[in-house]
PyMOL commands that place a pseudoatom at each C-alpha (Angstrom):
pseudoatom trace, name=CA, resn=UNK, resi=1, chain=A, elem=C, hetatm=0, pos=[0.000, 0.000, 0.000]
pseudoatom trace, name=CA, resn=UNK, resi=2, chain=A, elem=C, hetatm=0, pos=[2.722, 2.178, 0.825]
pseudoatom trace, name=CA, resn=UNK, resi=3, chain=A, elem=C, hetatm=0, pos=[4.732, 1.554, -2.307]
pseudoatom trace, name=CA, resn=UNK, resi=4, chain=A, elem=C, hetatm=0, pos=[1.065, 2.529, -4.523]
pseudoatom trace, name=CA, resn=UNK, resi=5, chain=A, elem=C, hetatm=0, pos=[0.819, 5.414, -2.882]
pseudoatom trace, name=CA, resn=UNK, resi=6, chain=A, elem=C, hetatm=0, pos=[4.626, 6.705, -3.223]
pseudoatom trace, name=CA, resn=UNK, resi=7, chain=A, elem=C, hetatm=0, pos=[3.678, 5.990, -7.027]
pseudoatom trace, name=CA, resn=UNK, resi=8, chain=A, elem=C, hetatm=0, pos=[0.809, 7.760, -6.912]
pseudoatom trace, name=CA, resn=UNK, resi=9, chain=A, elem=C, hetatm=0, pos=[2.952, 10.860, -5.530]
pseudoatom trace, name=CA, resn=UNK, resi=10, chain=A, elem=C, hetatm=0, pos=[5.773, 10.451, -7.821]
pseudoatom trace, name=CA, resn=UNK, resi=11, chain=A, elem=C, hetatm=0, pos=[3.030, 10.638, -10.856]
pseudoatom trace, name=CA, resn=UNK, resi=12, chain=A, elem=C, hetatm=0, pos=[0.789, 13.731, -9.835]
pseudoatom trace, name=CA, resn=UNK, resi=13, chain=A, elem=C, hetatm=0, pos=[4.512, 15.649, -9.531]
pseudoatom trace, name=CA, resn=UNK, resi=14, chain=A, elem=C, hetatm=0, pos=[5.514, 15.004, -12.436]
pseudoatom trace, name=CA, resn=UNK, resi=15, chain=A, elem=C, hetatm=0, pos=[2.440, 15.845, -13.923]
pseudoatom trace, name=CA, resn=UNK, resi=16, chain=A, elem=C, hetatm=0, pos=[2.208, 19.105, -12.582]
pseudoatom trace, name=CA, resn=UNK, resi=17, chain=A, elem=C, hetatm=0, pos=[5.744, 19.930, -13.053]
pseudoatom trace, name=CA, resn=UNK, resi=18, chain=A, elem=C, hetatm=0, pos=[5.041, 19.253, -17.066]
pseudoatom trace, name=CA, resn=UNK, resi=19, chain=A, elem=C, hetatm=0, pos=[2.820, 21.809, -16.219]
pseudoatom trace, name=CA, resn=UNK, resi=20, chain=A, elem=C, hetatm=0, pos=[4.509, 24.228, -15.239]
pseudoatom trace, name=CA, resn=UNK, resi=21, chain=A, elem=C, hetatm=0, pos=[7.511, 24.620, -17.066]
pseudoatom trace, name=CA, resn=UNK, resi=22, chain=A, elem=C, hetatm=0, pos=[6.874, 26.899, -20.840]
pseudoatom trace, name=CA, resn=UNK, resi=23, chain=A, elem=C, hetatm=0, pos=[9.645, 26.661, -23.330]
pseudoatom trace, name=CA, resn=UNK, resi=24, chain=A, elem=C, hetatm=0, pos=[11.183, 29.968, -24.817]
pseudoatom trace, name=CA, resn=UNK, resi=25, chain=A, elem=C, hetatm=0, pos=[9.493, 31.834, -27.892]
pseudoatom trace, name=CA, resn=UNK, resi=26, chain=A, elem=C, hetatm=0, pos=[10.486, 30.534, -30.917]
pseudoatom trace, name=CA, resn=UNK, resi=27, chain=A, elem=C, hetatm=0, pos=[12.936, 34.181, -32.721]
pseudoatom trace, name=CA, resn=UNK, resi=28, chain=A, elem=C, hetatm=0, pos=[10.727, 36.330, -34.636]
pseudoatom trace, name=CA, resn=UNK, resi=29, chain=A, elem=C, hetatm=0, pos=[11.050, 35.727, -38.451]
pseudoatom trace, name=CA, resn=UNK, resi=30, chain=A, elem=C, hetatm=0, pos=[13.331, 37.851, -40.508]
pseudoatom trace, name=CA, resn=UNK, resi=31, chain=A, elem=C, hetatm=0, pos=[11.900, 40.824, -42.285]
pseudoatom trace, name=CA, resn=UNK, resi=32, chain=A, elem=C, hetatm=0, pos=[12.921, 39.506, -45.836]
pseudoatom trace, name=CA, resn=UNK, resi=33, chain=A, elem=C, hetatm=0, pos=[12.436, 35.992, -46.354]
pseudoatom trace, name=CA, resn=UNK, resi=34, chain=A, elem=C, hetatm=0, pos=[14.413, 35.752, -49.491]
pseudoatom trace, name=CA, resn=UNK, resi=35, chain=A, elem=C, hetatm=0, pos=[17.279, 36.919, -48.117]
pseudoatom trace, name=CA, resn=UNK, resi=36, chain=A, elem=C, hetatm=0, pos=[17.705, 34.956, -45.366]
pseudoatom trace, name=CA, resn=UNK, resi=37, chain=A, elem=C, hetatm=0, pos=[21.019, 35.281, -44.009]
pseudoatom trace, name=CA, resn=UNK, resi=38, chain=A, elem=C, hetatm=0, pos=[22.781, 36.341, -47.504]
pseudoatom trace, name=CA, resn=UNK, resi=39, chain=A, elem=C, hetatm=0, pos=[21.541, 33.089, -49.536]
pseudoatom trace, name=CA, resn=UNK, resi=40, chain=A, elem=C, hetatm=0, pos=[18.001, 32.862, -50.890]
pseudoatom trace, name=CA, resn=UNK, resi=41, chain=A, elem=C, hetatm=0, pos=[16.911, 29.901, -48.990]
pseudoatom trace, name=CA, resn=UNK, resi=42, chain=A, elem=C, hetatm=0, pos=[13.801, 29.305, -47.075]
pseudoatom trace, name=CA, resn=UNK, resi=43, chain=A, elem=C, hetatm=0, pos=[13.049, 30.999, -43.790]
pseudoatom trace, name=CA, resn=UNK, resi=44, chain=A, elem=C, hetatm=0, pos=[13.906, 27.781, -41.788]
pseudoatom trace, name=CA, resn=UNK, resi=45, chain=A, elem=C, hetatm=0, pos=[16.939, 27.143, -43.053]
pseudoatom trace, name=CA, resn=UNK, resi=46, chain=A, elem=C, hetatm=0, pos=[18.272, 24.442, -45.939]
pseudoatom trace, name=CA, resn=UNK, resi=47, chain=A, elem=C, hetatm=0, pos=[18.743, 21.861, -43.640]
pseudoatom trace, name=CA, resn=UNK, resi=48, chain=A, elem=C, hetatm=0, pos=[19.437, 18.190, -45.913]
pseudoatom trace, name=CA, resn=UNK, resi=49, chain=A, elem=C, hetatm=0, pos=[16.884, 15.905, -45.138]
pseudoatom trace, name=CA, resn=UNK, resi=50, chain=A, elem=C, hetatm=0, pos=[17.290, 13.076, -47.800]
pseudoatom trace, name=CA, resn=UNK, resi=51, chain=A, elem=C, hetatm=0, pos=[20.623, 12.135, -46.780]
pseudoatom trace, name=CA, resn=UNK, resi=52, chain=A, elem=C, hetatm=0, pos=[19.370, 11.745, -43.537]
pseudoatom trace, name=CA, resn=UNK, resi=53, chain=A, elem=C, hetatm=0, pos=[16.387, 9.378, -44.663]
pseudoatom trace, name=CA, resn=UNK, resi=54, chain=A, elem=C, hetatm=0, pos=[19.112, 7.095, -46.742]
pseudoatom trace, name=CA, resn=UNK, resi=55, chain=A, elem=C, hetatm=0, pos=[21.184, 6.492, -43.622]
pseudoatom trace, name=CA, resn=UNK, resi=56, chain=A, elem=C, hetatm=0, pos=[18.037, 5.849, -41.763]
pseudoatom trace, name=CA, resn=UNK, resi=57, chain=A, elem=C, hetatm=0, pos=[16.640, 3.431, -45.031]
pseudoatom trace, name=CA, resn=UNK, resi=58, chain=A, elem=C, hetatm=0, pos=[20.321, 1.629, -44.677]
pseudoatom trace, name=CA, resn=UNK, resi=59, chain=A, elem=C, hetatm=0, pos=[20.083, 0.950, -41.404]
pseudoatom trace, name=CA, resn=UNK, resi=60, chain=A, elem=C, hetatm=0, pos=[17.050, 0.142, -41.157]
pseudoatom trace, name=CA, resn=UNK, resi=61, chain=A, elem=C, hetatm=0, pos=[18.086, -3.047, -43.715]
pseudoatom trace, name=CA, resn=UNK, resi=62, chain=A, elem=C, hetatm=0, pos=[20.810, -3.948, -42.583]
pseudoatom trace, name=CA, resn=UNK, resi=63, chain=A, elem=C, hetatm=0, pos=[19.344, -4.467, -38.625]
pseudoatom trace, name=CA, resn=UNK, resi=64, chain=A, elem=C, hetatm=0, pos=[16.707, -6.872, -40.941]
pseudoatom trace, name=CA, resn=UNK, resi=65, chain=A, elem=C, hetatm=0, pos=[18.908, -8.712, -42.801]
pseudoatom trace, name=CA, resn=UNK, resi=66, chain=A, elem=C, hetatm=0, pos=[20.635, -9.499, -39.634]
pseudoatom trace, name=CA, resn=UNK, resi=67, chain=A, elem=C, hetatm=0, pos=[17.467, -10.980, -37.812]
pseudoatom trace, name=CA, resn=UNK, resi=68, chain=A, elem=C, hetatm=0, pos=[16.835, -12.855, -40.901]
pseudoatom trace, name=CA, resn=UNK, resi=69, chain=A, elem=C, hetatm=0, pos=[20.484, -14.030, -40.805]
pseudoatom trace, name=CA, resn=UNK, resi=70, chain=A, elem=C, hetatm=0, pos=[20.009, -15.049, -37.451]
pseudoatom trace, name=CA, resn=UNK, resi=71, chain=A, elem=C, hetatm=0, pos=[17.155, -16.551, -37.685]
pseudoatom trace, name=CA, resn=UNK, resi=72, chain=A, elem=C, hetatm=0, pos=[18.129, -18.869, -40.552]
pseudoatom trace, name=CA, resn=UNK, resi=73, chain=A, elem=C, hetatm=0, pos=[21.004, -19.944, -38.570]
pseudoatom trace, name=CA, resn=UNK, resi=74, chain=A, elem=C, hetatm=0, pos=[19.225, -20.721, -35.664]
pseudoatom trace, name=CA, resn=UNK, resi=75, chain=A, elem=C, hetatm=0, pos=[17.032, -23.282, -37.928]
pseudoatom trace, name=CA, resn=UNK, resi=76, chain=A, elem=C, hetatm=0, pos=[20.374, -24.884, -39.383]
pseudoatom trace, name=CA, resn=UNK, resi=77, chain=A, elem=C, hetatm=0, pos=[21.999, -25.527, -35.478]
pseudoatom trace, name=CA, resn=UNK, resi=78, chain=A, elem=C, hetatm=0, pos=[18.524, -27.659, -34.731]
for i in range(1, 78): cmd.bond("trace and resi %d" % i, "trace and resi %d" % (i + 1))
show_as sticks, trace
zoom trace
């Protein structure tokens, strides 16, 4: 009983803590858009995302073919 109730506790605090903390403001945007810091990319930035999804893709196959790997060898051994 004592144990469900320290539980209990622990939840409702960090409940309200999640509460109460705010993050910042996010910057105001520039006044020119097309001229965002001397290039003219977008206002958030020209951050690469495709490289990120072939890494991701890669992985991604190789953690499968390993499972399958393993689990072919695993039949062999019995």
């Amino acid at each position: 009983m004592n144990r469900r109730i320290s539980k209990l506790i622990a939840f409702f605090a960090l409940v309200f803590i999640s509460f109460s903390t705010m993050a910042q403001e996010p910057p105001p945007p520039p006044d020119n858009p097309s001229s965002f810091g001397g290039t003219n990319g977008p206002v958030g930035g020209g951050a690469p995302v495709g490289s990120g999804l072939v890494i991701l893709l890669s992985l991604g196959a190789a953690y499968g073919g390993k499972k399958i790997y393993d689990l072919r060898s695993q039949n062999r051994e019995i």
